[in-house]
C-alpha positions in Angstrom: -3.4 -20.6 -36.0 -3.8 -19.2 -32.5 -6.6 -17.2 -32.1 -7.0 -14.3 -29.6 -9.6 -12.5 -27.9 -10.5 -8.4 -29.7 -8.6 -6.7 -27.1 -5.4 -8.6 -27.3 -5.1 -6.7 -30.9 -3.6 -3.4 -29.5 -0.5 -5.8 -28.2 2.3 -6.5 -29.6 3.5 -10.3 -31.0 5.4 -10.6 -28.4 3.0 -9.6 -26.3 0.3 -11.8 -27.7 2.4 -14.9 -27.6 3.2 -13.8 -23.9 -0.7 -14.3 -22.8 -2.0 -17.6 -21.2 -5.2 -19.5 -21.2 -5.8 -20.8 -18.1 -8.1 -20.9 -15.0 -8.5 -17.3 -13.0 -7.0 -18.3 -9.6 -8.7 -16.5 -6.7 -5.5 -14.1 -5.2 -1.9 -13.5 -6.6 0.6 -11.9 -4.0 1.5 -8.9 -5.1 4.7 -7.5 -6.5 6.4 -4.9 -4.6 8.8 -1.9 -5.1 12.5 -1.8 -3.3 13.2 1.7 -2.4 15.9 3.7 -3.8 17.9 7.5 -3.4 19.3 6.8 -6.8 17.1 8.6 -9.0 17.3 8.1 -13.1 15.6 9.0 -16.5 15.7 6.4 -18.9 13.9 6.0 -22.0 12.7 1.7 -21.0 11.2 2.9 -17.5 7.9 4.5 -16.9 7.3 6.5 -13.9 4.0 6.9 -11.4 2.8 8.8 -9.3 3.3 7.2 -5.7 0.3 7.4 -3.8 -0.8 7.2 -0.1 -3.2 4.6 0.3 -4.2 1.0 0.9 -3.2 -1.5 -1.9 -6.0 -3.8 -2.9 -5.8 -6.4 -5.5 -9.4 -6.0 -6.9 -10.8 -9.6 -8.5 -14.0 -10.0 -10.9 -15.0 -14.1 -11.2 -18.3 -15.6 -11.7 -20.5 -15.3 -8.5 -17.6 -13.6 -6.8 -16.4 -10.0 -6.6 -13.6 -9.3 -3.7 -10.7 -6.3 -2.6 -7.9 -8.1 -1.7 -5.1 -6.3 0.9 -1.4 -7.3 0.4 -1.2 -10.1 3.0 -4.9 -11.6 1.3 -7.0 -9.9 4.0 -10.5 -9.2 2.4 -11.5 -5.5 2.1 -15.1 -5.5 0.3 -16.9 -4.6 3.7 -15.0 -1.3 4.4 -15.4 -0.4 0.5 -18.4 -1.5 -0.3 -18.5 1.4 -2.7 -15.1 0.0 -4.9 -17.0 -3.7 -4.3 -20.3 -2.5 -5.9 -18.0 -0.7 -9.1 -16.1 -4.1 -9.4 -19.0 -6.3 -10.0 -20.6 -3.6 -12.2 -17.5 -4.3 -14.7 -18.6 -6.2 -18.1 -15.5 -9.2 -17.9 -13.5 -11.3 -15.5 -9.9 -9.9 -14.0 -7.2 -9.3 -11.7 -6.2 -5.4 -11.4 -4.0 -4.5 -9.2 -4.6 -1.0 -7.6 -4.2 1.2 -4.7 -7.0 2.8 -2.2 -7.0 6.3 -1.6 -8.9 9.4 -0.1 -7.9 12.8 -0.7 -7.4 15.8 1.6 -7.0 18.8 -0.7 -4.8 17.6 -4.1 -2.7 15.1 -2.3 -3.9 11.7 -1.1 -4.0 10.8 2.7 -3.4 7.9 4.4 -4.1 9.4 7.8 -7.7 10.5 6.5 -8.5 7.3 4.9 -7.5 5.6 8.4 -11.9 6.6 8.9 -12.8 4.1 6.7 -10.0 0.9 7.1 -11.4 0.3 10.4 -15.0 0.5 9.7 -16.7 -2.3 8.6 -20.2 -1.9 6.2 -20.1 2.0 6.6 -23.0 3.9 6.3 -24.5 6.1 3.4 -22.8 9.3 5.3 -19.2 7.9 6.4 -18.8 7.0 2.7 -20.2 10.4 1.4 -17.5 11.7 3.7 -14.6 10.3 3.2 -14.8 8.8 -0.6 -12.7 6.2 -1.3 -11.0 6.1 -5.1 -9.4 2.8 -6.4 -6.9 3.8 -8.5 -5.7 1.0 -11.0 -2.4 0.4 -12.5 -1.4 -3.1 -14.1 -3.8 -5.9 -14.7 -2.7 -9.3 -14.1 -5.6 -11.4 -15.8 -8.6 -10.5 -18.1 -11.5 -13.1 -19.5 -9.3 -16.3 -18.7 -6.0 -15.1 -19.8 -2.9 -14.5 -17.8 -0.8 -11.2 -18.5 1.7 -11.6 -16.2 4.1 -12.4 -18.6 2.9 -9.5 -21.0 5.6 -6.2 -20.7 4.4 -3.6 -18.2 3.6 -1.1 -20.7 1.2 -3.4 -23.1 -0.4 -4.9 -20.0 -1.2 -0.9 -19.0 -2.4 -0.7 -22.5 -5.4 -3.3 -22.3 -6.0 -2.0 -18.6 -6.7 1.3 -20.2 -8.8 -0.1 -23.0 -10.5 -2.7 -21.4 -12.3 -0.8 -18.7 -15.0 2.2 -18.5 -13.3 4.3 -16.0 -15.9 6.0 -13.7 -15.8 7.0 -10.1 -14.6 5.8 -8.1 -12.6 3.4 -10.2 -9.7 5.3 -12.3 -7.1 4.5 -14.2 -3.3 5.4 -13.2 -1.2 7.1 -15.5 2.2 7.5 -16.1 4.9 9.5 -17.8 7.5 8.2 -20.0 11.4 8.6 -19.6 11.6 11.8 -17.4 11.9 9.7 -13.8 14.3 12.4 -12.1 11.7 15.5 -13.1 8.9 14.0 -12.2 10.3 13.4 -9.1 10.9 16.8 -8.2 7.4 17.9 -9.6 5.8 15.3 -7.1 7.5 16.9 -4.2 6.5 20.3 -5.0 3.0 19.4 -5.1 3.5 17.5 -2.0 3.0 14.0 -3.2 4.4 10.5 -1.5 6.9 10.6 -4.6 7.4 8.3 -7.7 6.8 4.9 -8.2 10.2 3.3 -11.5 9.0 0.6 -13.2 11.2 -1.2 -16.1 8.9 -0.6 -19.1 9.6 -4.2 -20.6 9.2 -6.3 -17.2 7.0 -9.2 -16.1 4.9 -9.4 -13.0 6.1 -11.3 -10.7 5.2 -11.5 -6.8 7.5 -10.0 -3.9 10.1 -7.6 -3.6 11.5 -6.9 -7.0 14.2 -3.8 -8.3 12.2 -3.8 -11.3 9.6 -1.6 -9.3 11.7 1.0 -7.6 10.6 3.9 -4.7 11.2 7.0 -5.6 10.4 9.0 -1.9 9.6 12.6 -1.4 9.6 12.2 2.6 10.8 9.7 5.3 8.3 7.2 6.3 7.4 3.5 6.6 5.9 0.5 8.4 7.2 -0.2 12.0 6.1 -2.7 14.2 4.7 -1.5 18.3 6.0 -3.2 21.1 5.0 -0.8 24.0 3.5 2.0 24.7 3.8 4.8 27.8 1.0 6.1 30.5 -0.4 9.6 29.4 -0.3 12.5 31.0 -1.9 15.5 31.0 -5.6 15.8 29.8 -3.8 12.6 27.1 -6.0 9.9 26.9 -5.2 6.3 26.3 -1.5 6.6 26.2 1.8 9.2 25.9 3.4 7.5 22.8 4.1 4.4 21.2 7.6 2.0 21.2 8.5 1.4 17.8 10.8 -1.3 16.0 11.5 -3.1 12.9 12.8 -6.8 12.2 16.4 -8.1 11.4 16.2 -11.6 11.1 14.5 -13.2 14.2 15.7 -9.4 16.2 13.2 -6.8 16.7 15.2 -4.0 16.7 14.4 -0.5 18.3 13.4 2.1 16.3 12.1 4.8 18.8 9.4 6.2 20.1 6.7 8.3 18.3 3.8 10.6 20.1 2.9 12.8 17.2 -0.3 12.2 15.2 -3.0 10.5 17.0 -6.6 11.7 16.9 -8.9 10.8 20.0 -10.3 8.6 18.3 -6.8 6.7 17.3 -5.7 6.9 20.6 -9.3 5.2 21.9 -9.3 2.4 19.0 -4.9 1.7 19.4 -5.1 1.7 22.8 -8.1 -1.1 23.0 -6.0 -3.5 20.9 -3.0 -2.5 22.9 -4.7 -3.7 26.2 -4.9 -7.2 24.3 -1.4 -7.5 23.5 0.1 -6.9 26.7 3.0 -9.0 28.1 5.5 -9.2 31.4 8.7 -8.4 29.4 10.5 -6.4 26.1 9.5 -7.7 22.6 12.5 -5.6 21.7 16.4 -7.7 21.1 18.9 -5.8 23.8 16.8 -3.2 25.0 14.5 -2.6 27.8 13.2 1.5 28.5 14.1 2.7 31.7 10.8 4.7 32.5 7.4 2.6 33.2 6.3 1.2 29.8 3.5 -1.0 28.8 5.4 -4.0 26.9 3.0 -5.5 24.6 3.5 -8.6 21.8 4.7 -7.4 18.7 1.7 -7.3 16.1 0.8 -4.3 15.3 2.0 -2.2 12.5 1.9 1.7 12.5 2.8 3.5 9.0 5.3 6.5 10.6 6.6 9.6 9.0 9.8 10.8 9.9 12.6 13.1 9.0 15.6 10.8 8.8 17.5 8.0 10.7 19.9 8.8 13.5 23.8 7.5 13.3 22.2 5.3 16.0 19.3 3.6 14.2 16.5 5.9 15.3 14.2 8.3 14.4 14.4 11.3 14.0 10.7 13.6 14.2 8.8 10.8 13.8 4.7 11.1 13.8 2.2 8.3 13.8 0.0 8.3 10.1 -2.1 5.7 10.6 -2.6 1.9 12.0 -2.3 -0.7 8.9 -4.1 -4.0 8.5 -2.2 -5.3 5.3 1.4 -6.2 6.7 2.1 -8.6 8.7 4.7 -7.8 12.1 7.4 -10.3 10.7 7.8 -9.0 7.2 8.8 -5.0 8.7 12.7 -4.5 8.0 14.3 -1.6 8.0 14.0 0.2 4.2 17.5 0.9 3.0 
């Protein structure tokens, strides 16, 4: 007879013959949600809120507590905070779970861009802007692998097996009712909706078992140049944007909305190490003086819609992210 540890009693048989024994490995890639305009209700998806932050896979070993980003970049010194309520937790485990600092109700990305680029903040900085991991499926717990369990019993032991406090909280979700939900996160002025099928796996990558559900416009694009400032501007006038096809960086547009002094003065450091004799960009070259500078860089940018020809329209700069890798920006459908 195969015996189970207490928690794995609120699951299912199914779900109880879906757990595995076997070592805690130290990162799993994440899975990641394909976006979609198609918007549904149906009774075998559950529906989250979508929110506007840093993803961080958040680990628990022995002798070992770290915040891992998407593309297994290390976080614990610029959340020493989520680090500290990590280790403090009673059992070993993989949660996955997203960053977040609010301004008002809704959560920012653009404010929390004052702690991603500090390292080992201070008492005040952290008092300032608090940082709230919020988690939402759990891929291991004491030496057992859920990954196989269904989404919704795997969100049933993450809410059972953990002592939410600040700043670690759980993630909730509502059942069936995708398409209203939906239009209640845009009236409160949310990122929008995160569909997940009810019954599925986790598995790493892209997957149309996690789908997007978007109030707004917006999404990663890579910098290849910037122009001179003008005016009382400092550091530069705006930034050249693009996104990958294949081995082609295509051109997005240009975006010179959004930037704090402070952005400009940090972007426009690493922009003065990346620069290079020639267009990163497939087919195009600017025709005014711009800075060309190698392609690494990734800027999240909010934007009203894409153009008949493949640019932006009202773009603005939200912040400068560390967890994507250049390479891996396409163009959301």
């Amino acid at each position: 007879m195969t015996t189970y540890p207490e928690w794995a009693s609120i699951l299912s048989a199914a779900g109880r013959d879906a757990l595995a024994k076997k070592p805690q490995p130290d990162f799993i890639a994440p899975m990641k949600a394909t976006l979609t305009r198609d918007y549904f209700d149906d009774p075998d998806w559950i529906y989250e809120r979508k929110l506007d932050g840093v993803r961080a896979l958040l680990t628990r070993q022995p002798g070992d507590v770290a915040l891992y980003s998407r593309n297994r970049k290390r976080l614990d010194g610029a959340f020493p905070e989520i680090t500290e309520a990590v280790g403090g937790l009673p059992t070993d485990l993989i949660a996955d779970s997203e960053l977040v600092t609010f301004d008002g109700k809704v959560t920012s990305f653009a404010r929390l861009q004052g702690r991603i680029h500090v390292n080992d903040p201070d008492k005040e900085l952290i008092g300032r802007i608090p940082v709230i991991a919020y988690l939402f499926d759990l891929l291991f717990l004491e030496g057992y692998d859920l990954r196989a369990v269904p989404l919704r019993e795997r969100k049933k032991v993450l809410k059972a097996a953990i002592d939410y406090h600040k700043p670690l909280r759980y993630l909730p979700h509502r059942n069936e009712q995708g398409i209203a939900y939906h239009d209640a996160a845009c009236r409160k002025g949310w990122e929008g909706v995160i569909a997940k099928e009810a019954g599925s796996a986790y598995s790493s990558g892209r997957s149309r078992q996690w789908l997007k559900f978007k109030c707004s416009a917006g999404q990663e694009l890579v910098i290849g140049g910037f122009t001179a400032p003008s005016g009382s501007r400092i550091g530069f006038g705006a930034l050249l944007l693009g996104y990958y096809d294949g081995d082609d960086l295509c051109y997005a547009g240009r975006v010179g909305t959004g930037f704090s002094d402070d952005m400009l003065r940090l972007l426009h450091g690493k922009l003065k190490k990346l620069k290079r004799e020639t267009s990163p960009f497939t087919g195009f070259a600017d025709g005014e003086e711009v800075t060309w500078v190698s392609p690494q860089l990734v800027g999240e940018i909010g934007f009203t819609e894409w153009t008949q020809d493949g640019r932006l329209r009202h773009p603005r700069f939200l912040g400068l992210r560390k967890d994507k890798p250049a390479q891996d920006v396409v163009r959301e459908a």
